[in-house]
C-alpha positions in Angstrom: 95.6 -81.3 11.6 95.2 -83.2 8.1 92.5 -85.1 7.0 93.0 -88.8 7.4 91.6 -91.8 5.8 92.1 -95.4 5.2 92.4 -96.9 1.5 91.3 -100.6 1.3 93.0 -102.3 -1.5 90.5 -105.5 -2.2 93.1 -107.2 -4.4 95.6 -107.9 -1.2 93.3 -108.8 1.6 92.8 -112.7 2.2 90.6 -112.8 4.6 92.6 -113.5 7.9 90.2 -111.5 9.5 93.3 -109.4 12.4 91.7 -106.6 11.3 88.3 -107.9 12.9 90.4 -108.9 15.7 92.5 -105.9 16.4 89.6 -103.8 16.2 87.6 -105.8 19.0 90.4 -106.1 21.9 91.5 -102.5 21.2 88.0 -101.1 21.3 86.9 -103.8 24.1 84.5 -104.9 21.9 81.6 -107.8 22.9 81.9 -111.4 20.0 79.0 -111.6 18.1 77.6 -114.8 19.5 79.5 -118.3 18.9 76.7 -119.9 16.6 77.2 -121.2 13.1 76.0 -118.6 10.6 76.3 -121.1 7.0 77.9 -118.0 5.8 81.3 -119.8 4.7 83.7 -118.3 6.4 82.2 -115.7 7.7 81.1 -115.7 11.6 80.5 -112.0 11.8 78.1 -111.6 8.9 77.9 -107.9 8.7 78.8 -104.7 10.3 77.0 -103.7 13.6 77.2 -102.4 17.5 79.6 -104.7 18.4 81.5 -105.2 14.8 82.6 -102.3 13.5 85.6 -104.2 10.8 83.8 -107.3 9.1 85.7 -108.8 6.3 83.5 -110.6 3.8 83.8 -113.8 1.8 82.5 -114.3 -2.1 82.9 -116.5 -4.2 82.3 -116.4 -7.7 82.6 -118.4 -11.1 85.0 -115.8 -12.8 88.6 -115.7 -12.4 90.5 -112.4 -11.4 91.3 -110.9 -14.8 88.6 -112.6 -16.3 91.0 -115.1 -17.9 89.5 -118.4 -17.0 92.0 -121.6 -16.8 91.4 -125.1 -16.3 93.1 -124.9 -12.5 91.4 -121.7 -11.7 87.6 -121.3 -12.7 86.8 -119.6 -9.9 88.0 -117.0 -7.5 87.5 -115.1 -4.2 86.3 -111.5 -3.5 87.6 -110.3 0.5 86.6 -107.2 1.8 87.4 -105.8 5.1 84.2 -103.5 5.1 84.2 -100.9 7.3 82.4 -97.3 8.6 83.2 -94.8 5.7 83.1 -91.7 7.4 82.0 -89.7 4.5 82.5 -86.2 3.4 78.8 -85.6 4.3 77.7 -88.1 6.4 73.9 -88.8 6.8 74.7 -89.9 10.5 75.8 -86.7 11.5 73.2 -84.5 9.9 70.7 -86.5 11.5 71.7 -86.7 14.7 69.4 -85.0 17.0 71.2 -83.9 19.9 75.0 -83.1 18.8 76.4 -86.9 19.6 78.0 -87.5 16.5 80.3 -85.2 15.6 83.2 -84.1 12.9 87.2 -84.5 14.6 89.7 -82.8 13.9 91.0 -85.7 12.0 88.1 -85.5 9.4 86.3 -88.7 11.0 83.1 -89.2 12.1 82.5 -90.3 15.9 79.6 -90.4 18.2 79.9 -89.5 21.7 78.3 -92.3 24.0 78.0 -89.8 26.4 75.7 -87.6 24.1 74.0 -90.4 22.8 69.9 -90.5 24.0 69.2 -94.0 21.3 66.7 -92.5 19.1 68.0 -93.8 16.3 68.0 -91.3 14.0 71.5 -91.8 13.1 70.5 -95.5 11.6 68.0 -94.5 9.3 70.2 -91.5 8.1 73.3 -94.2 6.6 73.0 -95.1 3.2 75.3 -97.9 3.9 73.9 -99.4 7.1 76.8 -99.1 9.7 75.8 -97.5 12.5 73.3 -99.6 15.1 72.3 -99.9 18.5 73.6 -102.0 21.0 71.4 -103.9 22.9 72.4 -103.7 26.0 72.6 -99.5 26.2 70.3 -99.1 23.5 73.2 -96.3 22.4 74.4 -96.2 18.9 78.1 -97.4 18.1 80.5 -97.3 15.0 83.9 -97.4 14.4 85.8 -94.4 15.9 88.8 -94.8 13.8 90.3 -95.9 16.4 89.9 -92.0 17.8 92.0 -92.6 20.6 95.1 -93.8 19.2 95.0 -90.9 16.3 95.3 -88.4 19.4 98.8 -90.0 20.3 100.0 -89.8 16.5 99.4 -94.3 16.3 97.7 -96.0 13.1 94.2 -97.3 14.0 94.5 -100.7 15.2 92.8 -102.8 11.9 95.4 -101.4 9.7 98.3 -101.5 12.3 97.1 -105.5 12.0 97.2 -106.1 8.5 99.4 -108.1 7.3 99.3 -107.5 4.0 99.1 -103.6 4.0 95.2 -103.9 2.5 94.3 -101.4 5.4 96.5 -98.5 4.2 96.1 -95.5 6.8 97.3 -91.7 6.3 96.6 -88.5 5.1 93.5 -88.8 2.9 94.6 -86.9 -0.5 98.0 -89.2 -0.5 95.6 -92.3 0.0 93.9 -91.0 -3.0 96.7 -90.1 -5.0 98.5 -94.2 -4.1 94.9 -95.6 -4.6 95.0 -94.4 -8.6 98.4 -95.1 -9.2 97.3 -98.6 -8.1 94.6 -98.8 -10.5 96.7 -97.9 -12.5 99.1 -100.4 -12.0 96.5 -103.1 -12.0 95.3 -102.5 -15.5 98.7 -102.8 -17.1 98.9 -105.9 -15.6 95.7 -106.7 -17.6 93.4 -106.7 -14.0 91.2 -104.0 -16.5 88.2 -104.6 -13.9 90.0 -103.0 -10.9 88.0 -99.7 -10.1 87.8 -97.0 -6.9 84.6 -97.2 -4.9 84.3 -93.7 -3.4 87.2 -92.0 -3.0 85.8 -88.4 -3.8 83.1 -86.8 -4.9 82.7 -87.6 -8.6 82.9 -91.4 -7.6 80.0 -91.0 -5.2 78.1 -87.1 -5.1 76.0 -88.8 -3.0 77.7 -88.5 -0.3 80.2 -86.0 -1.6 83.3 -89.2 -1.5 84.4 -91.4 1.7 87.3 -90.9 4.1 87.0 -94.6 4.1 87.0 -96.1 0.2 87.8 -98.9 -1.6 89.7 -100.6 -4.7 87.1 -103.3 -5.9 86.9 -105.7 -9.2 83.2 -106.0 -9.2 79.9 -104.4 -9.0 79.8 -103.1 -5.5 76.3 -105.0 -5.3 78.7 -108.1 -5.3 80.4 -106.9 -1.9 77.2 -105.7 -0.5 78.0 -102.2 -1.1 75.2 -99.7 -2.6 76.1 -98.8 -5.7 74.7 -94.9 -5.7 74.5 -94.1 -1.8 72.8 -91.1 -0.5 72.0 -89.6 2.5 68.8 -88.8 3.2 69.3 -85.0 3.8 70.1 -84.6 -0.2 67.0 -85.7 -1.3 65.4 -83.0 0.8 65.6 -80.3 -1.7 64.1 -82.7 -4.3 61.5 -83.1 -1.9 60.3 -79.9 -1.1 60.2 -78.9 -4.6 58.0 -81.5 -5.4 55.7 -80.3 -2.3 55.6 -76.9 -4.0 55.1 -78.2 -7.2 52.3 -79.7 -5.8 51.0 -76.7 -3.6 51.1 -74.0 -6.8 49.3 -77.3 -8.9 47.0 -77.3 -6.3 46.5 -73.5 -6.1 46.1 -73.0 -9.9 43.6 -75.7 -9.8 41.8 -74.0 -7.4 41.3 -70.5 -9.3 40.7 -72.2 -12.4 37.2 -73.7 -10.7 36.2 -70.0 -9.1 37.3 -68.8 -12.6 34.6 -71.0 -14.3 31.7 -70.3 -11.4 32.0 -67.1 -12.1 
């Protein structure tokens, strides 16, 4: 079974928010509360429980391209954010009691069945994805649409899109498409156009995402951390330090009986 991923393409996406749809009526998903959130046009906000495809709206003085004209000082950033199921995910190594698992398909899913709440899995995401509900008090994320990819269908967001920004399929082709589209975008002079994550030199922090992204700005401008890490890779760093520290400690200490005596 090979590795599969999805490739957003930020350039293509404009915001009509199917994927956000399809993903809640396939995945019988509860709405996020019918209140105005002054966040343009965005009524979902962020990722969460209950909204596991949120595409997000900025704006920005600075044309695509950076060529600025009089018709065009502006433009829009869209980004259908979404669980990136990494390489090494922090979730996972976290997880106290074997809910959240590795598929056969690469992805990461958590079994509600498994899941006791504790929350370990929230604080071990570098990109805050995973929550709890708050009507189980379980922790839920985008499966990748888990039960389609047993019957061989694409996961319902890309399925929806209309303008193939969700692309879906084996993970090294995505790779492979996603450069040649950089590519592509810098000969047309779109020299900003960049990969967000699609292996492990682009982010060692989490050793690349099965979920990644083409963006034109700094991915602090999508609200995306710019060097995510899990928490489990800073352990070594950690207990050296502690070490450190102990044979500090210990030298210390035989340097003051040295001098008594």
């Amino acid at each position: 079974m090979s590795t599969v991923g999805f490739f957003t393409d930020t350039t293509l996406c404009i915001g009509c928010k199917a994927c956000e749809v399809a993903c809640k009526e396939w995945n019988q998903l509860p709405d996020d509360g019918l209140f105005f959130t002054g966040m343009s046009y965005d009524n979902t906000v962020a990722l969460g429980a209950s909204t596991w495809r949120h595409v997000s709206f900025v704006e920005r003085p600075v044309p695509l391209g950076g060529q600025e004209t009089a018709w065009e000082p502006f433009s829009w950033l869209m980004l259908s954010d979404v669980c990136k199921h990494c390489e090494r995910a922090g979730c996972l190594e976290n997880c106290p009691t074997g809910a959240i698992l590795r598929t056969e398909f690469g992805t990461v899913y958590v079994q509600p069945d498994v899941c006791n709440g504790c929350g370990h899995c929230i604080v071990g995401c570098p990109f805050g994805v995973i929550d709890r509900r708050a009507d189980d008090g379980r922790a839920w994320k985008c499966t990748f649409c888990y039960d389609r990819l047993g019957e061989g269908l694409t996961p319902a967001c890309a399925k929806a899109c209309p303008t193939e920004s969700i692309q879906f399929g084996p993970l090294a082709e995505l790779q492979d498409r996603a450069r040649r589209r950089v590519d592509q975008l810098h000969e047309r002079g779109m020299t900003e156009a960049y990969l967000y994550g699609a292996d492990a030199a682009d982010q060692p922090g989490t050793e690349g995402l099965h979920a990644f992204f083409l963006l034109v700005d700094r991915p602090e401008v999508y609200n995306l951390p710019p060097d995510p890490v899990i928490p489990t890779k800073r352990a070594r760093d950690g207990w050296l330090a502690v070490a450190a520290g102990a044979v500090g400690m210990a030298v210390a200490a035989v340097a003051a009986v040295a001098r008594r005596t």
